[in-house]
N, C-alpha and C positions, 0 to 999 in steps of 0.2 A: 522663512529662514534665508537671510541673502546672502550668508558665507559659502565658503566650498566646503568645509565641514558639514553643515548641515543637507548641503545636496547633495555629498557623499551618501549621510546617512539615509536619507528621504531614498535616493538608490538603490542603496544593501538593502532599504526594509521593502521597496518593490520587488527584488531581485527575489527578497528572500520568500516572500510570496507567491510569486511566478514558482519557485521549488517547489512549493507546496503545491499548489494547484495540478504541476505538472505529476507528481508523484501520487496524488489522487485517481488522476485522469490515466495513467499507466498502471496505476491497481485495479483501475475498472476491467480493462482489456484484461490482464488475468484471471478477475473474476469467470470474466466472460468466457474464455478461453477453457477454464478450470470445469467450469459447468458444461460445455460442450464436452469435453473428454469422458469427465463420469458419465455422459448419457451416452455417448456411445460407446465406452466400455462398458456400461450395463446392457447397450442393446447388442453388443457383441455378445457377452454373457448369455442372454435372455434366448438369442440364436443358436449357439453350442449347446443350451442344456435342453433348451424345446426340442430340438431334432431326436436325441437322445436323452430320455430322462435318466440312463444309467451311464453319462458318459464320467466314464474315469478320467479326475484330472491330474495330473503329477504334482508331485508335491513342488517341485518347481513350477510350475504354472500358477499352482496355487499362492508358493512365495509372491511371485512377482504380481500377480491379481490385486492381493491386497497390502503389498508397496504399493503402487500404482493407485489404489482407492483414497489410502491415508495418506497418500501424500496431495494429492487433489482436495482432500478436505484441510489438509495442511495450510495448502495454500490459501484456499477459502476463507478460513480463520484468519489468517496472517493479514487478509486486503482486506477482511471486514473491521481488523482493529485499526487500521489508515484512516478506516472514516471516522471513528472515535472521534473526539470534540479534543482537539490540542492544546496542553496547555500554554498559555500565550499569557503575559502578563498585557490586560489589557485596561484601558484609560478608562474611569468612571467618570462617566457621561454628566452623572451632577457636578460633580467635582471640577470637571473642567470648565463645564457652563458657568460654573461661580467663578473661577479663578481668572477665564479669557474676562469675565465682567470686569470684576477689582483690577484685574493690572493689566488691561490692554495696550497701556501705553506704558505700560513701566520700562525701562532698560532689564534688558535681558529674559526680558520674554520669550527673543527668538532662542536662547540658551534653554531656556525651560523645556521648550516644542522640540526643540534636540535630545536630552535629557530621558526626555518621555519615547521620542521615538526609540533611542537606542538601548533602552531597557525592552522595548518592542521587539525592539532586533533580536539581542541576546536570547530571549523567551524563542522569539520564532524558531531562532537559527538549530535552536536545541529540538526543539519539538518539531523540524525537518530530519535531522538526524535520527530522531525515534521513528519516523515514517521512513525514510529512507532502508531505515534496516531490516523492518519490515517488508516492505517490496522486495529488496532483495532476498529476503527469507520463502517471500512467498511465490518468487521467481524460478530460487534453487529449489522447493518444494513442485515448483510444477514443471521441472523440466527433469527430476526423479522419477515423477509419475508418468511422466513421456516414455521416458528411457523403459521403465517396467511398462507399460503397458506395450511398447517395442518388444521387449523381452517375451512378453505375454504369448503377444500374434505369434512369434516366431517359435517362440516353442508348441502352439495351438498347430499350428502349419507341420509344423514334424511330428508331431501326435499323432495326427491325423490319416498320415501314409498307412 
């Protein structure tokens, strides 16, 4: 494409890309993140109740226990639909291989390749948005479960006296 239009577009569709990729790769980290918490909220759990198998736990500890679990699976959920397969409107491979054949040298070719790319874009740009909103869902999900399982310790610690 030798216009500026078309390296524009050729731009936004890398740009919009790199989005993607990057919102992947920061759902991992929560993933990551999410799983380390339930397991040590369960090996907290596993420790208050072996020491005691009759320890009374307040209904508030309790609350915040399992905020704190659901919303760690919250999160889980949220960054396992990231990896879901995106819808992207993408180029059929035969289709193009016949069409670069018949009209490589036609006028306006480089228009067609543009065309193509920014129906690319549009698809991307939307099915960034759908992941985006999900990371942040699965963000503000694990930083609830933060918060309660904060809440947890701290009431666990004044129980305790």
């Amino acid at each position: 494409m030798p216009n500026d239009l078309g390296d524009l577009i050729k731009s936004e569709v890398d740009r919009a890309e790199a989005t993607m990729k990057a919102a992947r790769e920061r759902g991992q980290a929560v993933l990551t993140a999410s799983g380390a918490l339930v397991t040590l909220l369960a090996g907290v759990l596993a420790l208050a109740l072996g020491k005691d198998a009759h320890l009374e736990l307040s209904r508030f500890l309790v609350v915040a226990t399992i905020t704190a679990l659901v919303a760690f699976v919250a999160a889980t959920v949220l960054v396992l639909l990231i990896y879901m397969p995106s819808q992207v409107v993408a180029v059929d491979d035969e289709k193009v291989a016949e069409f670069a054949k018949a009209n490589w040298a036609d006028e306006g070719w480089d228009q067609q390749v543009a065309i193509v790319l920014a129906s690319y874009l549009v698809s991307l740009r939307a099915a960034n948005k759908s992941l985006l909103n999900r990371l942040a869902g699965a963000v503000i999900a694990e930083v609830i479960g933060i918060a309660s399982a904060a809440v947890m310790a701290v009431s666990m610690l004044v129980q305790s006296k």
